[in-house]
Backbone bond lengths (Angstrom), bond angles and torsions (degrees), N, CA, C in turn:
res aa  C-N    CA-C-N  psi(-1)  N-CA   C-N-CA  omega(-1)  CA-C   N-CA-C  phi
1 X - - - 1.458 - - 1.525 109.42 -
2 X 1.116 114.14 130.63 2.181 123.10 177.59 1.523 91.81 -81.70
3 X 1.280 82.63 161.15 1.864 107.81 -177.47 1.014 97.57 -122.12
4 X 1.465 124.92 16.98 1.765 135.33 170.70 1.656 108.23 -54.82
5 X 0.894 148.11 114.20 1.882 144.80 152.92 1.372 100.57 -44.42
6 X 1.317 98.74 125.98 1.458 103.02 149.56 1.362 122.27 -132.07
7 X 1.231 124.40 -164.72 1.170 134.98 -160.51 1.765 110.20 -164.04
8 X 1.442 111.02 151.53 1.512 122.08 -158.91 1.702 88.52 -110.46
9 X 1.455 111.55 105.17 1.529 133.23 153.17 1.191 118.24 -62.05
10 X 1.588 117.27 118.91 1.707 98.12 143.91 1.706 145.61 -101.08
11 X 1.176 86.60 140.58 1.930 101.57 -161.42 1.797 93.77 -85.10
12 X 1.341 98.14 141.85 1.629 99.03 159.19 1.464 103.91 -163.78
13 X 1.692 91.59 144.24 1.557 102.82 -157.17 1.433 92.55 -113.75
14 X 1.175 118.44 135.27 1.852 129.18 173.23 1.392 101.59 -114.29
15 X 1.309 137.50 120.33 1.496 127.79 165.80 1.681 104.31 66.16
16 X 1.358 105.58 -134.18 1.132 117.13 170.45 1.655 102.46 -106.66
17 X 0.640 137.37 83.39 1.490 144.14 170.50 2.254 114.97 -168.30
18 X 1.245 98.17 110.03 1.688 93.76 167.12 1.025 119.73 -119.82
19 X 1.355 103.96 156.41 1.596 118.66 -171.27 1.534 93.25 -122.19
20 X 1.481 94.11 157.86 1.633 100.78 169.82 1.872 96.94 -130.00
21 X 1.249 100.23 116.60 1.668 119.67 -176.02 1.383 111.88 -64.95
22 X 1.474 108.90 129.96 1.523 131.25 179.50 1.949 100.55 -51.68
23 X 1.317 102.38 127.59 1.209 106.37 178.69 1.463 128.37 -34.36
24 X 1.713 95.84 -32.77 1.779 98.53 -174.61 1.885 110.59 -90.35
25 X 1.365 107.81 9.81 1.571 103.65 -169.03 1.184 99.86 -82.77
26 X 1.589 103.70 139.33 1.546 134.47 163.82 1.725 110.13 -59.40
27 X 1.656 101.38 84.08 1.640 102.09 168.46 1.329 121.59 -39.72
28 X 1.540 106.13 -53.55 1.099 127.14 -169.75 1.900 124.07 -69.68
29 X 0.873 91.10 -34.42 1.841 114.48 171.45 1.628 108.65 -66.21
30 X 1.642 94.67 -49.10 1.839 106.99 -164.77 1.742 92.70 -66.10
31 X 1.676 118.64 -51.88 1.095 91.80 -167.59 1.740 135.92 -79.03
32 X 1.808 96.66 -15.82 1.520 97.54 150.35 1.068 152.61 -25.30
33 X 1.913 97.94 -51.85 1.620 132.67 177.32 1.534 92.80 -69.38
34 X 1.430 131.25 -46.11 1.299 117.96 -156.93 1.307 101.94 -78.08
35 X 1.566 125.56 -34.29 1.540 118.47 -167.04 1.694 111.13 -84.30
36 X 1.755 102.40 -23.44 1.767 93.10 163.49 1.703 112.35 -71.10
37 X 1.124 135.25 -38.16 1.017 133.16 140.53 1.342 137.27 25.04
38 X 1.575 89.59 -88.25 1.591 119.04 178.56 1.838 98.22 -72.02
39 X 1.265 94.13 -44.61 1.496 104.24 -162.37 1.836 103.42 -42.59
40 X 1.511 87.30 -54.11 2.071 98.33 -178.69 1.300 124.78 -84.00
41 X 1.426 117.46 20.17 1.654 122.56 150.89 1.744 83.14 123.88
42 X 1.071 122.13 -34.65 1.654 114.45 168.07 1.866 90.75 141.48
43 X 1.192 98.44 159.93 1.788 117.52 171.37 1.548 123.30 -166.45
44 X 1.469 123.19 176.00 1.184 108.38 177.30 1.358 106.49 -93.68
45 X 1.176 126.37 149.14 1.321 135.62 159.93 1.815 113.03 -121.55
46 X 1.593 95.81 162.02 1.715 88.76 -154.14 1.907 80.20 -112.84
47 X 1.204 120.34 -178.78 1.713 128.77 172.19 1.932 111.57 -168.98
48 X 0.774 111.25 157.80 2.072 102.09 -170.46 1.613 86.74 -97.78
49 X 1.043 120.64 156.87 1.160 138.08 177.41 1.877 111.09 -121.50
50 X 1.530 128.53 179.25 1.061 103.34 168.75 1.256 98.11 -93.19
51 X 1.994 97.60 176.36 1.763 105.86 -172.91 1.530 100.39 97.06
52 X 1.421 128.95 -8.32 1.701 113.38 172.92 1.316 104.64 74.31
53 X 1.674 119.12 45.64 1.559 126.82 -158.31 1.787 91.82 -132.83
54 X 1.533 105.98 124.04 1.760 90.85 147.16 1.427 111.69 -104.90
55 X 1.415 89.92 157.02 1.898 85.90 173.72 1.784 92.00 -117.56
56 X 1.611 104.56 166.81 1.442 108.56 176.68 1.652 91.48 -134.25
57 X 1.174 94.03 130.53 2.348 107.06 -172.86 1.886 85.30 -115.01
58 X 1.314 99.69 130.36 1.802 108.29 141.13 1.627 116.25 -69.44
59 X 1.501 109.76 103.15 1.860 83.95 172.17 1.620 93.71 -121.24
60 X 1.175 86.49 140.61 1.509 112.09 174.52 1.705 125.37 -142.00
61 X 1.239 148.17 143.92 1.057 149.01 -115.51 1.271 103.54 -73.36
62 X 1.188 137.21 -18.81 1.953 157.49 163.34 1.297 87.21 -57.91
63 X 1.235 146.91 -56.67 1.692 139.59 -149.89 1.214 104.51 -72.14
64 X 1.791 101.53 135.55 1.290 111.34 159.84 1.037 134.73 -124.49
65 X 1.605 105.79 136.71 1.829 115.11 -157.98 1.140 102.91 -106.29
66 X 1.359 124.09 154.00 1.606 136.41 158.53 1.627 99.54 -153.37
67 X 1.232 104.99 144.28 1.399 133.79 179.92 1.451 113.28 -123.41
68 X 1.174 115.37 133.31 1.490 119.56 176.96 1.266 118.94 -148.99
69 X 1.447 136.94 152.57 0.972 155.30 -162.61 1.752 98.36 -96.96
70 X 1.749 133.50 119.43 1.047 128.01 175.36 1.851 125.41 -123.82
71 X 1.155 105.89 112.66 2.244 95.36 -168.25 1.684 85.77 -62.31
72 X 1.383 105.44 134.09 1.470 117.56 150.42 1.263 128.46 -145.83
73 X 1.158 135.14 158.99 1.105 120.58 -178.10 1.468 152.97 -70.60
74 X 1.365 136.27 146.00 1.709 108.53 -125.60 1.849 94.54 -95.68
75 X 1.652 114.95 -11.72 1.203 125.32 170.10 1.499 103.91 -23.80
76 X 1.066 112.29 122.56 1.587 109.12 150.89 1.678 139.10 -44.21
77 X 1.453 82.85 -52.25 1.652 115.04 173.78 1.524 118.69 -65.73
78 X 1.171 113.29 -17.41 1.649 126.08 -165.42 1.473 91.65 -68.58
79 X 1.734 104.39 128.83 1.390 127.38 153.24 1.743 116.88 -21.03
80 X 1.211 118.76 116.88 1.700 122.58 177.42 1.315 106.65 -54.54
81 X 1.217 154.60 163.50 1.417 162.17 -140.58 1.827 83.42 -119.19
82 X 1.426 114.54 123.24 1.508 125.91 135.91 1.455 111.85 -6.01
83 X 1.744 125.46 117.06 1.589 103.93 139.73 1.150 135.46 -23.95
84 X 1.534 146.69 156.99 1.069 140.02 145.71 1.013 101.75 -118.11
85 X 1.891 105.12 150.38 1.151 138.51 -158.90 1.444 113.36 -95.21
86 X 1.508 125.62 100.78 1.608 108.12 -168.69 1.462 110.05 -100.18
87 X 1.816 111.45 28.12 1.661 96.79 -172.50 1.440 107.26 -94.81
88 X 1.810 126.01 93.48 0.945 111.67 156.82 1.303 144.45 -59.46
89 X 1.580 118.34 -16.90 1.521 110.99 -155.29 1.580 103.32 -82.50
């Protein structure tokens, strides 16, 4: 067992593209924004990512979201997590 700290990231996947969310982002807010969103024919909405990054996504009723909860490590310095690859077919 490591005596490493960690800490619970959140991951969110749009399409084929993921982000891993700036520690201070409103999960709960972002996904509001995303489902009024969809709700009004679709728009961009912006969210901080880590790295001191915003990103801006079109989501519109085609988009697909997933959110997840990720342990990583609480190092500052620690290596950013690999893309993941969502092309199953």
């Amino acid at each position: 067992m490591s005596d490493e700290a960690t800490v619970v990231r959140t991951v969110m996947a749009v399409d084929d593209a993921t982000f891993s969310l700036a520690p201070g982002q409103d999960v709960d807010d972002l996904e509001r924004r995303i489902e009024a969103a969809v709700h009004d024919g679709g728009r961009f909405e912006r969210f901080s990512v880590t790295g001191d990054r915003e990103v801006r996504v079109l989501f519109t009723a085609h988009s697909r979201v997933l959110l997840w909860g990720a342990e990583v490590s609480d190092d500052p310095f620690a290596a950013e997590p690999p893309p993941v690859d969502w092309d199953v077919g």
